[in-house]
Structures are given as structure tokens and as C-alpha cells.
C-alpha positions in Angstrom: 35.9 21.7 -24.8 36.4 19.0 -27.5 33.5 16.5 -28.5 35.0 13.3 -27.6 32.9 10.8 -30.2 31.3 11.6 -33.4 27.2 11.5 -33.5 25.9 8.5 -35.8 22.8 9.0 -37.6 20.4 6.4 -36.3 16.6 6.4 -36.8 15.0 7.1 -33.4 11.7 4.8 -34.4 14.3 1.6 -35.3 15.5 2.3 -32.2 12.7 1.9 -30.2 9.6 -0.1 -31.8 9.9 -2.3 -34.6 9.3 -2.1 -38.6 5.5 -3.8 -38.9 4.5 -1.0 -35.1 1.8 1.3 -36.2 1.0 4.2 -34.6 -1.7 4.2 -32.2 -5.0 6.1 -32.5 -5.8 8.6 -30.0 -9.4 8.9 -28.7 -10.1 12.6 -27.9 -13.8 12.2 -26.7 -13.0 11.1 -23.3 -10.2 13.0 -21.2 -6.8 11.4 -20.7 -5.8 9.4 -17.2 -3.3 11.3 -15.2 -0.6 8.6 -14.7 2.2 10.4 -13.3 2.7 13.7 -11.7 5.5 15.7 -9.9 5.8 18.9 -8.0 7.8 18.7 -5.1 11.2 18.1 -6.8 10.7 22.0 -8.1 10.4 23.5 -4.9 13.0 24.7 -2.8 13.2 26.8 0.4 14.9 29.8 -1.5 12.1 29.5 -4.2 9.0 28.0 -3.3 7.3 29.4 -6.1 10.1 27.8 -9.0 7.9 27.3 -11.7 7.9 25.1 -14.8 9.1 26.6 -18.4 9.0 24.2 -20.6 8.7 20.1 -21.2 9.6 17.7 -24.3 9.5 14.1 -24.8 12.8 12.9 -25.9 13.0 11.6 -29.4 13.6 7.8 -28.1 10.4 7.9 -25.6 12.3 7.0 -22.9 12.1 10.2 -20.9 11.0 13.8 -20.6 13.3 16.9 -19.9 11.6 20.4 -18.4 13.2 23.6 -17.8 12.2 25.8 -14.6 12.7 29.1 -13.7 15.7 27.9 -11.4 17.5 27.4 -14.4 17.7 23.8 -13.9 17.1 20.9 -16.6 15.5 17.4 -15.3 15.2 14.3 -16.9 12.6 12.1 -16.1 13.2 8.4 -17.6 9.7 6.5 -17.9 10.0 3.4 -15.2 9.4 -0.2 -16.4 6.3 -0.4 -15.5 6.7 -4.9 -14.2 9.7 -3.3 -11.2 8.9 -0.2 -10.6 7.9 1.0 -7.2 5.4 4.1 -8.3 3.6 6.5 -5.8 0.1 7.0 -6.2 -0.3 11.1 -7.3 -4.1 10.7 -6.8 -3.7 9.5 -3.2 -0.3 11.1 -2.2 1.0 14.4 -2.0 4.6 12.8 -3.3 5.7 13.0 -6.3 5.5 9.8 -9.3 9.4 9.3 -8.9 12.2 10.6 -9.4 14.1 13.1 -11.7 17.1 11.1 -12.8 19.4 13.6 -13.8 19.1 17.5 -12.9 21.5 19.8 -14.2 22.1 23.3 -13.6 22.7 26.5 -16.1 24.1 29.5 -14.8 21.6 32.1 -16.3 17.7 31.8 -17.1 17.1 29.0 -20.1 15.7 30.7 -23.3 15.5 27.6 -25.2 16.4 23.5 -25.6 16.2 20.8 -28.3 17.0 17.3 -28.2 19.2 15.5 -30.7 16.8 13.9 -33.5 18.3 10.7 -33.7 19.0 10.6 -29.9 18.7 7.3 -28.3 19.2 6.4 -24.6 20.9 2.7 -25.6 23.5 4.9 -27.1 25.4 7.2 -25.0 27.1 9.1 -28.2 23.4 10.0 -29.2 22.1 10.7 -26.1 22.6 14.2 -26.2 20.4 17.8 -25.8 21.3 21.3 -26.4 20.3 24.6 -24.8 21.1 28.3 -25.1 21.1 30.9 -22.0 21.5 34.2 -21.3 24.8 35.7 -21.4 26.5 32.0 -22.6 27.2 30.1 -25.3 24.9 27.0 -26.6 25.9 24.1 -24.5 26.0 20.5 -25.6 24.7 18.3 -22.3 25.1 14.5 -22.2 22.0 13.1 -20.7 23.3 10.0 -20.2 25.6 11.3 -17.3 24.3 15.1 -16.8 27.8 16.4 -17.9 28.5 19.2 -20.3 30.2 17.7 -23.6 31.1 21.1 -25.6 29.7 24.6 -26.4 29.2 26.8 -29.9 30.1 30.1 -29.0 28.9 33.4 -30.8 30.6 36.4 -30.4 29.5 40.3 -30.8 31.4 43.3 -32.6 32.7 44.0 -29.2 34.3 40.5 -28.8 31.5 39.4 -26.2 29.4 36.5 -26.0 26.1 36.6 -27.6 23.0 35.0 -26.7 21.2 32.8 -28.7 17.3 32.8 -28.1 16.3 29.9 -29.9 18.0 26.6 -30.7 17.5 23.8 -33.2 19.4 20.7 -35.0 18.7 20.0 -38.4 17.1 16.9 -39.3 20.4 15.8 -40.8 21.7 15.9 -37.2 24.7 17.6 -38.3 24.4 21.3 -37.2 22.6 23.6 -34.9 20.8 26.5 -35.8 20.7 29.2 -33.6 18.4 32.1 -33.8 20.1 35.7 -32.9 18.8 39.3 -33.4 17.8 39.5 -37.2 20.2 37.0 -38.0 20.5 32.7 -37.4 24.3 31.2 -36.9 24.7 27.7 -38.3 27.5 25.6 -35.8 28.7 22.3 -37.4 27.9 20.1 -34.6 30.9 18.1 -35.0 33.3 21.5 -34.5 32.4 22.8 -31.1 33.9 26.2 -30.8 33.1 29.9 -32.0 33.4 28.5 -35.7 29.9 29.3 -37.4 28.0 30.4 -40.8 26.2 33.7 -40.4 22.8 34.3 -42.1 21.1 37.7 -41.9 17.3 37.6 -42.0 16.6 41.3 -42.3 17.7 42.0 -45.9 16.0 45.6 -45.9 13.4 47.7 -45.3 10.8 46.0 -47.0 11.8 42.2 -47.1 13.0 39.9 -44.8 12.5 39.4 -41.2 13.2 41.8 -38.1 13.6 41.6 -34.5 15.0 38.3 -32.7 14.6 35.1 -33.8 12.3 33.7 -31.3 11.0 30.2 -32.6 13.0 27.5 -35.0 11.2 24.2 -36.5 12.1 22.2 -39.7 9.8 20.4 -42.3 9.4 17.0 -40.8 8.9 15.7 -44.1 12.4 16.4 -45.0 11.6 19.0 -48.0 14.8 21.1 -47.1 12.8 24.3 -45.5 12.8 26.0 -41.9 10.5 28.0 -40.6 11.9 31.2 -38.1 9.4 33.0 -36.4 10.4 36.6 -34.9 9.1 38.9 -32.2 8.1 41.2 -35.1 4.9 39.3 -35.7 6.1 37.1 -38.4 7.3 33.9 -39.7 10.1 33.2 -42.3 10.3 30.1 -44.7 13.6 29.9 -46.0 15.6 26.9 -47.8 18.0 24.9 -45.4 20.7 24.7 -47.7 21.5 28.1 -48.3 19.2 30.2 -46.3 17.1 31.8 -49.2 13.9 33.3 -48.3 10.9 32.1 -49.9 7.8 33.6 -48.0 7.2 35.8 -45.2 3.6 35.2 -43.1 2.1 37.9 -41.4 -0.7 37.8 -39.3 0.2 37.2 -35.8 -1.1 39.2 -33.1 2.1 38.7 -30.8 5.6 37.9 -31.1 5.9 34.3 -31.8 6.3 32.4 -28.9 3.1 33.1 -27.1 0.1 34.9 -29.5 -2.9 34.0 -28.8 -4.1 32.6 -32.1 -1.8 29.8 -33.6 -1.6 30.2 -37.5 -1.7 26.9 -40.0 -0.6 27.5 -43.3 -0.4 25.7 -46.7 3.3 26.4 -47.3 2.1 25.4 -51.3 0.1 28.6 -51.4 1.1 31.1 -49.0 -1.0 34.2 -49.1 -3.6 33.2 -46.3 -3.5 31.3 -43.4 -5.8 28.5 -43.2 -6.8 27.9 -39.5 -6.3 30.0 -36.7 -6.3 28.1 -33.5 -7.5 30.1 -30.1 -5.6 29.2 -26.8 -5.8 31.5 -23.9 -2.4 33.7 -23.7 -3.4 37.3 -24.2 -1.9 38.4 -21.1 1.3 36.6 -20.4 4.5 37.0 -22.5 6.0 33.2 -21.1 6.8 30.9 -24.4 3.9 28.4 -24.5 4.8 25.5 -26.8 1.8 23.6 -28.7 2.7 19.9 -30.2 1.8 17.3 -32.9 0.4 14.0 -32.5 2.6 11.3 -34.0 0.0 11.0 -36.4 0.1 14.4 -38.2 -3.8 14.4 -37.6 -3.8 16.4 -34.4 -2.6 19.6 -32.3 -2.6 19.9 -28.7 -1.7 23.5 -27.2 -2.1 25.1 -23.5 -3.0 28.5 -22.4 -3.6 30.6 -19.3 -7.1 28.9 -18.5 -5.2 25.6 -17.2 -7.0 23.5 -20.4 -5.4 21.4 -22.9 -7.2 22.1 -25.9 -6.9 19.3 -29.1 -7.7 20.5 -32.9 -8.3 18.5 -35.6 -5.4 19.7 -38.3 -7.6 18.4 -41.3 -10.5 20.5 -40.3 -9.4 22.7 -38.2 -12.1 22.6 -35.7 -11.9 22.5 -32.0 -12.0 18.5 -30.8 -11.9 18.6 -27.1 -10.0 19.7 -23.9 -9.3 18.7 -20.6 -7.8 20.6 -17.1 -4.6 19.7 -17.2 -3.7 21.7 -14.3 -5.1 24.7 -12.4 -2.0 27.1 -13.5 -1.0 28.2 -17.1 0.1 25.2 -19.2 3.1 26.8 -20.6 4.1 23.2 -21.9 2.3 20.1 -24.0 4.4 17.3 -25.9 2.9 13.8 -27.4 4.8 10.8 -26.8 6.8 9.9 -30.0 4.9 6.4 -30.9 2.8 5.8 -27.4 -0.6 7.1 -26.6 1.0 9.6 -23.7 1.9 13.2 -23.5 3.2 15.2 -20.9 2.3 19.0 -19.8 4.2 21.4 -17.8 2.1 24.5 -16.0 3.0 27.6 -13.8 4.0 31.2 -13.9 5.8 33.8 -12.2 3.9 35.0 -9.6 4.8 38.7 -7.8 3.4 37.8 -3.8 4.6 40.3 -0.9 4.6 37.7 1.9 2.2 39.4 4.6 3.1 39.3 7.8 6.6 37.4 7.1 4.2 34.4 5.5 6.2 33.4 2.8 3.9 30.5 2.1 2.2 31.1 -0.8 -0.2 28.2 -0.3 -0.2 26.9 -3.7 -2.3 23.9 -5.0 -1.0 20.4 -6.0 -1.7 21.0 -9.4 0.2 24.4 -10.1 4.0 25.1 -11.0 3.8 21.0 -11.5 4.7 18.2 -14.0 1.5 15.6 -15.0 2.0 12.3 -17.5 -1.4 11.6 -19.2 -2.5 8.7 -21.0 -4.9 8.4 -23.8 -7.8 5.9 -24.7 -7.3 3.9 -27.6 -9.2 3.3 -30.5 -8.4 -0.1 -31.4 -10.3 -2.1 -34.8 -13.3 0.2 -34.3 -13.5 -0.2 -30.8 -12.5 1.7 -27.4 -9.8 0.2 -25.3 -10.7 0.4 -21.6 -8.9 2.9 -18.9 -8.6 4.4 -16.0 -11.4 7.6 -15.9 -9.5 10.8 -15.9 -8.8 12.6 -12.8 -10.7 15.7 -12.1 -9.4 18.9 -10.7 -10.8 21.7 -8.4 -9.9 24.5 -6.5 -9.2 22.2 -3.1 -7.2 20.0 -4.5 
């Protein structure tokens, strides 16, 4: 399949806020409001305990896409706020609104990325990429939920091969793809099994083994990647031509869900200089951790339900808040508004007794929550809504 238009570079924030917006600060001290949340749209009869994967806001703001275990994408587009018709989470069992587009993939998702310069007013942007097992990385047009093209890797046998991670370049020309001890590079304007290969295990004692788990680029625009592997480390390397430049050791588990996330000073890289706890020592599920707009902050989940925030400067724990009563395998900040979204759940092994399939799950597990922050406006704390508590009845 042929990419029908060519993808413009456009700057996401001058679509979406203008030049003299500054980006809000975040209050941490108080718990977020809960203003949206969704569960019922993940449950089906054949799976009633479909759980969430993953969630990330779209690079525009206008909406939020989450993967679940029955291999289906959403997109959930943020409602004007004057016309919408909105359901009360706190007071209903019914979910906020509606997904607006749900797609399907054939095979369990391994990862997904948005286009950087993606922007819903413009269809030809308005794109997202994911990689499954036992398929090639498709292309999805979130506009109208259609596949637009694939990138196809092939084995020595002439097969298909999976790609476990996927990421554009902030260029927004090509896809990285991470592979067993290697990354393919697809053009994004050549759809097809035309790619640059890029071995990461050079030998024995240098470079990286195992499968490329996790992809990210400098969002300062320095021209360096970071890969992390299931062997316990993380590769920087130089965009351009792929040349390793460090390798950082120190994880405790394959890097997707360790226990401990690692901040280092890519300036001097012998030691890390923060570790970061979040509760994940017993599940192997991909838990993604985010930025705030700002730089200043991280936000992560873990097994214990929590949200925990650290200060990046200081490195010190600044506060957390239940964010569901599940494993919040999912956190993502709003782009340039003072929201972020979680996704929780987790596979769960139940032998129905009796012929009770029910599995009598809360409201507030395998589910979808919107939060919003306080502000902090000219030294003083703009008024909202008090944060919504959970408990074991809800």
C-alpha cells in the first residue's frame, strides 16, 4: 500500500496555542481532580477482563490513544467543554464519552508512537504507527481509523519480522524500529520492505544484546537516541549514522518495566544520577513513566495503583496519588495543559468457580482516568475541584 500524500513538517505547539502561551505550572502538593474516566468501552462478553496496555497524549492535545490486550487502539478526542454532553464518572457507572475511533490489529500490540508534528486540523499529519507480532509496522490514519501503509522487515528465511519497539525521528522523516540486536531505519515516505539495517551488538564486549525493547530521542534535538534492551542496558548512539557513544548499565530488569528508573547526565556518563523507585518487581508488563511539559518533573506508575511525581532537578520524591486500584501500566502529561492521563490493569489468571465468569472487578481497575492539576498562577493557587478518593468499594 502506497502513501497517498507526503507528511509536512509542522510544529505541533504553532498548531495548537499561540507564540506569547507559556506553559503552565503544575502544583504537586494537592492531588489532581479526576475529570474523566472510562471502563466500560474495554469490556466485552468474550473478555471481561480486557485490560489496558498502554495510553499517550497525542502530540496536538486533542486526544489520547490506549492499547488493550484485545489488540485494539482507541482514540479518545477531548470534548469542547461549552457543547459537550459529559457523564458524571463520580456519580455514574458510565463511561466520560466516547472512544471516537477504535481500530483493530490482528496480533497482541508490542508498541505505538504518534507522528511528532501530528496535528488533528490536518489529516496528512494526523497519523500513528504501531508494530505487532508476527506483522509489519503499520501506518494508521487517525483521522478516519484506516490503515495508510506498512514498513515490512523480513528474516533470512524470507518471513516477516517483528518489530518490538517503534519510534519517528524528530525530523519526522523515518521510523526506527527496534529488532533483536539490531534497529531498521524505514524512510517514512517509501512504505515497503525498503530499510537501513544497524546492528547493535558489535561483539562480545561492546555494544548492545538482546531485543530492542525501548526507543526515545533527545528532545533537545542534539542528534542522539537512546535504545534500551532486555539485556539490562541502554545504548546512546548518534542519529545520523548509528555510532555508539556509551553503554549504561545498571538496571535491574530488562528495560521496559525495572523497578528503579535510571537518570543520567549523558555529558558524563559513568554513573547514574538518580534512581527513581516505582513498584514493578513482579510484573514483566511495559510500564511507561512521562515528562512534564516543563522538563522539571517525572511522573511514573507501578503495581501499588499510585502515581508517584519526582522532582528531575533534585531527584527527590514530590508526591503521589491513587490513580486507580490496579497496576498503572500507563502515565502521559498533556503536551501544554495542566492534564495527564493514566491507563491501569493487568492480566489476571481466574478459574470461574462454579461457571461464575464474573470476576467482580472494581470501577477503578483495567480503566482509563483524565486528571487535572492545580495551578500555580503569579504565586498563588488556582482553585479546583478536590480530588476524588478511592477505596476498595468503589
Amino acid at each position: 500500500m502506497e502513501a497517498e500524500e507526503e507528511l509536512q513538517v509542522a510544529s505541533p505547539i504553532q498548531n495548537s496555542i499561540s507564540s506569547d502561551y507559556s506553559l503552565p505550572r503544575l502544583r504537586f502538593d494537592v492531588p489532581p481532580h479526576r475529570t474523566y474516566h472510562f471502563r466500560n468501552q474495554f469490556i466485552t462478553p468474550s473478555n471481561p477482563n480486557n485490560f489496558l496496555k498502554a495510553v499517550k497524549w497525542s502530540p496536538d492535545g486533542s486526544c489520547f490513544l490506549t492499547t488493550s490486550d484485545d489488540n485494539t487502539l482507541r482514540i479518545f478526542t477531548l470534548p469542547d467543554p461549552e457543547t459537550a454532553t459529559l457523564v458524571d464518572s463520580s456519580q455514574s457507572d458510565d463511561d466520560s464519552f466516547a472512544a471516537s475511533l477504535v481500530m483493530s490489529e490482528g496480533e497482541p500490540i508490542h508498541d505505538f508512537c504518534w507522528y511528532p508534528y501530528m496535528s488533528a486540523s490536518d489529516p496528512v499529519t494526523n497519523v500513528f504507527a504501531t508494530t505487532t507480532r508476527d506483522h509489519p509496522i503499520h501506518l494508521w490514519d487517525a483521522t478516519s481509523g484506516q490503515l495508510r501503509c506498512t514498513y515490512r522487515a523480513y528474516d533470512n528465511m524470507d518471513e516477516i519480522t517483528t518489530a518490538f519497539s517503534v519510534a519517528f525521528n524528530p525530523a519526522g522523516t523515518k521510523i526506527f524500529a527496534g529488532y533483536n540486536k539490531c534497529i531498521r531505519m524505514f524512510d517514512l515516505h517509501r512504505p515497503g520492505r525498503d530499510f537501513e539495517l544497524y546492528s547493535t551488538a558489535k561483539d562480545k564486549k561492546e555494544g548492545q544484546t538482546g531485543i530492542i525493547s525501548a526507543i526515545t530521542f533527545s528532545p533537545s534535538h542534539t542528534g542522539m537516541l537512546a535504545l534500551g534492551s532486555y539485556s539490562q542496558t541502554t545504548g546512546i548512539y548518534r542519529e545520523d549514522n548509528m555510532e555508539l557513544l556509551y553503554v549504561l548499565h545498571g538496571q535491574e530488569g530488562g528495560i521496559t518495566h525495572d523497578p528503579y528508573i535510571l537518570c543520567w547526565d549523558v555529558r558524563k556518563a559513568v554513573d547514574c544520577v538518580f534512581k527513581l523507585y516505582r513498584s514493578s518487581e513482579s510484573t514483566n508488563q511495559r510500564i511507561l513513566f512521562d515528562i512534564d511539559p516543563s522538563g522539571q518533573h517525572l511522573g511514573t506508575g507501578g503495581q501499588d495503583g499510585l502515581v508517584h511525581i519526582y522532582d528531575l532537578q533534585t531527584g527527590q520524591w514530590v508526591s503521589g496519588f491513587q490513580a486507580a486500584l490496579d497496576t498503572v501500566n500507563g502515565f502521559s502529561f498533556h503536551p501544554f495543559l495542566p492534564h495527564a492521563v493514566s491507563s491501569s490493569g493487568h492480566r489476571r489468571f481466574v478459574i470461574p468457580d462454579d461457571g461464575n465468569e464474573d470476576l467482580s472487578l472494581s470501577g477503578h481497575e483495567n480503566c482509563v482516568s483524565v486528571w487535572s492539576f492545580y495551578l500555580e498562577e503569579d504565586g498563588n493557587f488556582k482553585d479546583q475541584p478536590e480530588s476524588e478518593n478511592l477505596d476498595s468499594n468503589s
